[in-house]
C-alpha positions in Angstrom: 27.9 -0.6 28.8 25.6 -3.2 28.0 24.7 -4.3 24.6 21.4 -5.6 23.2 21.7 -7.3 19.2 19.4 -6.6 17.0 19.0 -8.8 13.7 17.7 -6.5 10.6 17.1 -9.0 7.4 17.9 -6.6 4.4 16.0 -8.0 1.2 16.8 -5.8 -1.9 19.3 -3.9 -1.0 21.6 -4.6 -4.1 19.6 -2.0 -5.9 21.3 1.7 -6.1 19.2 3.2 -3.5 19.1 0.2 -0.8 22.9 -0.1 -1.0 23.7 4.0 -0.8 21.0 5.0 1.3 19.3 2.1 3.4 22.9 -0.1 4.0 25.6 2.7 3.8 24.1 5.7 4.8 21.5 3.7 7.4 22.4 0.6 8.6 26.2 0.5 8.7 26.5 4.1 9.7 24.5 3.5 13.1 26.9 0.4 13.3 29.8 1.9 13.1 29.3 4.4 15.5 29.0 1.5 17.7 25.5 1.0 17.7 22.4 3.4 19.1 21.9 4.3 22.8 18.8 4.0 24.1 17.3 5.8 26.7 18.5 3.2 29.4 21.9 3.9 28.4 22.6 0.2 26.9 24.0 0.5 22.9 21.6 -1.4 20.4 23.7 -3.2 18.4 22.7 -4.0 14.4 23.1 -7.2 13.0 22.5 -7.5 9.6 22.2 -10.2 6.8 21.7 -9.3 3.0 18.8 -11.0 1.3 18.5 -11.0 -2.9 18.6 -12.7 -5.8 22.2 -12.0 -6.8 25.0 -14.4 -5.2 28.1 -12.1 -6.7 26.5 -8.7 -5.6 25.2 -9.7 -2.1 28.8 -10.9 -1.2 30.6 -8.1 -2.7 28.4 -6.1 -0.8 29.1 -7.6 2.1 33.0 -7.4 1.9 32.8 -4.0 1.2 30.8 -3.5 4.1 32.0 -5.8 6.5 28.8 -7.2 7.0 29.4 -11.2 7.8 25.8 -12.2 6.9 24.3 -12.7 3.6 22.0 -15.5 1.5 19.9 -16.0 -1.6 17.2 -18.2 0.5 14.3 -15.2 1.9 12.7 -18.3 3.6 15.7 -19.6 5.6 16.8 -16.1 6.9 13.0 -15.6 7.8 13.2 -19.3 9.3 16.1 -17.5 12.1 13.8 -15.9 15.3 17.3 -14.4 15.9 16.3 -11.8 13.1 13.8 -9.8 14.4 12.9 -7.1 11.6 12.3 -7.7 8.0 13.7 -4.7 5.5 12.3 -4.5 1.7 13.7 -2.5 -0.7 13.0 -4.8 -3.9 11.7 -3.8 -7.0 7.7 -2.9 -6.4 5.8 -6.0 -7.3 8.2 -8.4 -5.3 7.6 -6.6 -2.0 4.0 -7.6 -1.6 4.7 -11.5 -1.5 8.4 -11.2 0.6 6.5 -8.6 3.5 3.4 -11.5 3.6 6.0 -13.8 4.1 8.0 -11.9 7.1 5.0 -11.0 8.6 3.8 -14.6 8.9 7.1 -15.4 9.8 6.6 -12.8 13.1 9.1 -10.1 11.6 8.6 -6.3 12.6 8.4 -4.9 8.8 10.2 -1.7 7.9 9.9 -1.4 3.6 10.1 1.0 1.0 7.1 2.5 -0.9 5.4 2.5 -2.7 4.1 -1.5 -0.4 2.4 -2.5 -3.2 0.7 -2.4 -6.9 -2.4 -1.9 -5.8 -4.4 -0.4 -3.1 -6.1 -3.7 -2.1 -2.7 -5.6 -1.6 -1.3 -2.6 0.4 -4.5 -2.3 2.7 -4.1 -6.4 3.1 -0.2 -6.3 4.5 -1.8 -3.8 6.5 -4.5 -5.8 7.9 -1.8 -8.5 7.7 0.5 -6.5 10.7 -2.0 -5.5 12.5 -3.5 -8.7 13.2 -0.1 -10.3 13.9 0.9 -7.7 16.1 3.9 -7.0 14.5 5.4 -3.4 14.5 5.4 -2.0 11.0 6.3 1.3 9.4 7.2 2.3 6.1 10.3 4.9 4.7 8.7 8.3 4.6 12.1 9.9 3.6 11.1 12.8 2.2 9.8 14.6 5.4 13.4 14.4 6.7 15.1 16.2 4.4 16.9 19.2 5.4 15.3 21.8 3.3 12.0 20.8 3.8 12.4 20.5 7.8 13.7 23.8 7.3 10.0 24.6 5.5 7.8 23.1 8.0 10.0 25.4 10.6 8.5 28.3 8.7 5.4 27.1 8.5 5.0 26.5 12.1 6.2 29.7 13.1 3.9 31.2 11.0 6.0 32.8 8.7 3.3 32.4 5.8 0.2 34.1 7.4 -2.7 32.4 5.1 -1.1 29.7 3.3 -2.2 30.1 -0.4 -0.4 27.6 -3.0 2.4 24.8 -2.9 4.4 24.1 -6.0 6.7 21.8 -7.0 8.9 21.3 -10.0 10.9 17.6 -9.8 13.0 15.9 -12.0 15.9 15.7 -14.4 16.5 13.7 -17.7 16.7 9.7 -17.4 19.2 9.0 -21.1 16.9 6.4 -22.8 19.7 4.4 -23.4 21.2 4.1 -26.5 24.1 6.7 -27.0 24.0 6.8 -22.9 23.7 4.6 -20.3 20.6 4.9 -18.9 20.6 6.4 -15.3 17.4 4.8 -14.3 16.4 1.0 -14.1 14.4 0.2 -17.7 11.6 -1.4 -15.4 10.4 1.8 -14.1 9.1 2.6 -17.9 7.3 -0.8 -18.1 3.7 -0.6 -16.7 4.0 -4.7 -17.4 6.8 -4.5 -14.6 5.7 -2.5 -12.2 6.8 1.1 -13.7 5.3 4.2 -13.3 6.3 7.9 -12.4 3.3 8.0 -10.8 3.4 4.9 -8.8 7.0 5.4 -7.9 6.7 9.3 -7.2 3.4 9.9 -5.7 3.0 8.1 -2.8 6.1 10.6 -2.2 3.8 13.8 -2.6 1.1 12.0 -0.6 2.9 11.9 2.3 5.0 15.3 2.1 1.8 17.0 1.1 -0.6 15.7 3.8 2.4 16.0 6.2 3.9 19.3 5.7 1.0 21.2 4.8 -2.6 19.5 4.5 -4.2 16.1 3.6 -5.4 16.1 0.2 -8.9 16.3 -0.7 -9.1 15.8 -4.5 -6.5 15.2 -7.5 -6.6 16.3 -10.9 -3.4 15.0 -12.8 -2.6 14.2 -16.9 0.4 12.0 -17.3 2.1 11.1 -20.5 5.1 8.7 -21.9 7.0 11.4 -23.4 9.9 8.9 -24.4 7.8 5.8 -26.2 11.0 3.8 -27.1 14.0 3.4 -24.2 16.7 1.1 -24.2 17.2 -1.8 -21.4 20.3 -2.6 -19.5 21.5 -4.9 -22.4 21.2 -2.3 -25.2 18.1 -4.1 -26.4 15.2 -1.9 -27.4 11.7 -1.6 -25.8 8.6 -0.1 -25.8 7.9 2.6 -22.3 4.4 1.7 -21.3 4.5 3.4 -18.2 4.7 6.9 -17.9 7.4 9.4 -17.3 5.9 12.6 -16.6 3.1 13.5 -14.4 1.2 16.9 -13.6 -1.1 17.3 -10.6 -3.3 19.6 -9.2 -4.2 18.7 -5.5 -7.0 20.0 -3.5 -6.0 20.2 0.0 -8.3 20.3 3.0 -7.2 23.9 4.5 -7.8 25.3 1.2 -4.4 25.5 -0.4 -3.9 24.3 -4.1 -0.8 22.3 -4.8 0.6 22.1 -8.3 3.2 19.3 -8.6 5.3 19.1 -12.4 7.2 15.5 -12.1 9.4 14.2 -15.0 12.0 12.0 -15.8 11.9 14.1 -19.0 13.3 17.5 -18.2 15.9 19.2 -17.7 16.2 20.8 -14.6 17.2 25.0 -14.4 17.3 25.5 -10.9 19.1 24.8 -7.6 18.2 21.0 -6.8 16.5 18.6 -8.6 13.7 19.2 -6.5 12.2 22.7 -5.4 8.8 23.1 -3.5 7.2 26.8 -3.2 4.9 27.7 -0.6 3.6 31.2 -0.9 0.9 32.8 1.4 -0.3 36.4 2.4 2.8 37.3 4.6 5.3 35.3 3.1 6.9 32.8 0.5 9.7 29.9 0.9 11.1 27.7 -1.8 12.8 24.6 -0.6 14.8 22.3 -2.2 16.4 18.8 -0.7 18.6 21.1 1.5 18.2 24.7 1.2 15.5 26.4 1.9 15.0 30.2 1.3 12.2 33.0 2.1 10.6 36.3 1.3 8.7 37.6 3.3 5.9 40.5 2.7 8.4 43.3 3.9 10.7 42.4 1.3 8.5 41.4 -1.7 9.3 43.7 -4.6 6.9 45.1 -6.9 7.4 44.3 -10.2 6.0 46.2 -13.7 5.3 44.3 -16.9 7.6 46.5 -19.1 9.2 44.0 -22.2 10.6 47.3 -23.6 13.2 47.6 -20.9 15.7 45.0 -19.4 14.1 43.7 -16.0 15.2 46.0 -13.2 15.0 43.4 -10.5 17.3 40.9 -9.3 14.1 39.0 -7.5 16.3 36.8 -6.2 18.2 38.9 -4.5 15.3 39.5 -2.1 15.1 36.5 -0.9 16.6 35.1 2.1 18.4 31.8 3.1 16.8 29.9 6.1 19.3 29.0 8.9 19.9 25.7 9.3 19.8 26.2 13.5 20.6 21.9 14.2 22.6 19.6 12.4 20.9 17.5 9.8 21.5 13.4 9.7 20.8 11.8 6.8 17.0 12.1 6.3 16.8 7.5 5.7 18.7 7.3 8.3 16.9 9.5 11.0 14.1 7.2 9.8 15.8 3.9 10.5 16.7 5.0 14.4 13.2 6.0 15.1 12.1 3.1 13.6 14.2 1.0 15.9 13.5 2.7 18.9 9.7 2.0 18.0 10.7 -1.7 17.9 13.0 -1.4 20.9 11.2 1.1 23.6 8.1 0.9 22.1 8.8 5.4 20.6 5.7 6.4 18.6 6.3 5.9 14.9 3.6 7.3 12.8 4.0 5.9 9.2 3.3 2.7 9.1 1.8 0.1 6.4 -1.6 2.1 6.1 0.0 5.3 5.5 2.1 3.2 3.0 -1.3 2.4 1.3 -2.5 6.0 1.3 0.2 6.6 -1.1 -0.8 3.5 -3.1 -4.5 5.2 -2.5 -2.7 8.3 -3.9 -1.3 6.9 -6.8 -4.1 4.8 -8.4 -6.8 8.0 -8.0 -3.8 10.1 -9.8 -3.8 7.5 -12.4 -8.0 6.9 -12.5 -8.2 11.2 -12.9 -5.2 10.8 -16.1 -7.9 8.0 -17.7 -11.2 9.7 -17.1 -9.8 13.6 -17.6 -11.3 15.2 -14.5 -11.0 15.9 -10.7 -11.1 12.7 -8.5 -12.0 12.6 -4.8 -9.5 11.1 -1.7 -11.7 9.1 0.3 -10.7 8.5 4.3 -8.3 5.5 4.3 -8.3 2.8 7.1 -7.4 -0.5 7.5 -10.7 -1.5 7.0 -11.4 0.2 3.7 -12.7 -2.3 1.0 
């Protein structure tokens, strides 16, 4: 069978989620499988070579992966027209400057979000790809989990008649630090560094929300530090000045209103970290990262307020699990092989650099409503928005 090589620069992925989910779970999964099959029947091949900033981790990492390319120098593997798409999982306000780089450099760019600090700068690496004519997308994870696959099945059925509200309740408890080791980077609590529950999580919702359900026609969100002091990854004491909780209110364009609860400062009592629930006139689904379970009108009890009496109804008894009716590949790495067949065959790939900025967009109207205390409108994005 023929082979075709592919060369995938990998800046970043030192960090815990480019290593587990971009390198393991991704990258050297497809490899190991001996590549990806195309729809000509050759095998694409990956070739990668690990970009950062630390020597000792990139070749550990590359030992314990068998990968037999790595450097410290972004410019030199750039410099290689052998390598043919540029990866970014960095911290937030190194991406902007690397992906400029890669795309001048001729590199199809595949990143993480959020692309940038600020709407501008994700609009201009936008711009950027486009006029190069470089193929660019960026990781939209979320909309691959299982569970919420499993919720858009539902929805598409139309399982939920008259779709009425979308909840979510996200998060757990990041240790600040000092009697635990924190289980989040310190950076993400410094605004200074490019922290921010809301810059790190909503460009998250934007996507899932606008994808699964409805665009989003106006946000109403208070955030707040509810830790003011954290400890770093030295055990030296700082100051959060970026927030860690964040609660939304999101007008969408059908009509539905989505409440979304997101905190690094709670302690979860539920299934999954994560749980989404969509009710509407015939029926109601809550979805987590995986599971996903329903209710639908037949079925919906009728409870009595009575705090005299021990509550009479299991409700969750009544509600059903969702089948999972296909296997379910690990939602970054379903990403990655579309991603590659977009660069390869030229398959559609919808999410590229200016949906990236529409969670930036997201993200910085989430953070103007927090300021000014009221409802803020989302204004059509396009490459050419000032």
């Amino acid at each position: 069978m023929d082979q075709v090589r592919i060369g995938i620069i990998m800046n970043g992925v030192t960090g815990r989620m480019g290593t587990r989910q971009h390198l393991d779970r991704s990258i050297v999964a497809i490899r190991n499988q001996g590549g990806l099959v195309l729809r000509d029947g050759r095998r694409l091949v990956l070739d990668p070579i690990l970009v950062g900033r630390n020597p000792a981790k990139l070749e550990d990492l590359a030992r314990r992966y068998g990968v037999d390319r790595w450097t410290t120098d972004l410019d030199e593997a750039l410099a290689n027209d052998d390598d043919t798409i540029y990866f970014d999982a960095q911290t937030t306000q190194r991406r902007a400057e690397a992906v400029r780089k890669a795309i001048a450099a001729g590199k199809h760019i595949f990143c993480e979000k959020p692309t940038a600090v600020s709407l501008d700068e994700a609009l201009e690496l936008a711009r950027l790809a486009d006029a190069a004519g470089v193929k660019h997308g960026v990781v939209q994870d979320k909309l691959f989990l299982p569970g919420i696959r499993k919720l858009k099945r539902l929805i598409d059925g139309g399982f939920f008649g008259t779709m009425l509200s979308f909840r979510l309740n996200f998060g757990y408890w990041v240790f600040e630090g000092d009697w635990q080791h924190l289980n989040r980077p310190s950076w993400n609590y410094r605004s200074e560094d490019g922290g921010g529950l809301i810059l790190d999580m909503y460009p998250h919702w934007r996507y899932l929300i606008d994808n699964v359900v409805s665009p989003i026609k106006s946000v109403l969100c208070h955030s707040a530090i509810h830790i003011p002091k954290r400890w770093d990854e030295d055990d030296r004491p700082y100051d959060s000045t970026a927030e860690d909780a964040a609660y939304g209110l999101f007008e969408l364009e059908n009509g539905v209103t989505a409440q979304f609860t997101t905190s690094w400062a709670t302690r979860p009592y539920r299934d999954e970290i994560g749980e989404w629930q969509l009710d509407g006139t015939h029926g109601s689904a809550i979805a987590g990262l995986r599971e996903c379970r329903a209710q639908s009108r037949a079925n919906t009890p009728m409870p009595v307020w009575n705090p005299d009496i021990p509550n009479p109804i299991d409700f969750r008894a009544g509600w059903l699990r969702v089948p999972d009716n296909e296997e379910f590949e690990n939602a970054f790495r379903v990403q990655w092989e579309m991603f590659l067949r977009h660069v390869v065959e030229d398959a559609p790939f919808g999410w590229d650099l200016l949906e990236g900025a529409k969670g930036v967009q997201l993200a910085e109207l989430a953070l103007r409503s927090s300021r000014e205390r009221r409802w803020v409108d989302v204004p059509e994005l396009t490459v050419g928005s000032a």
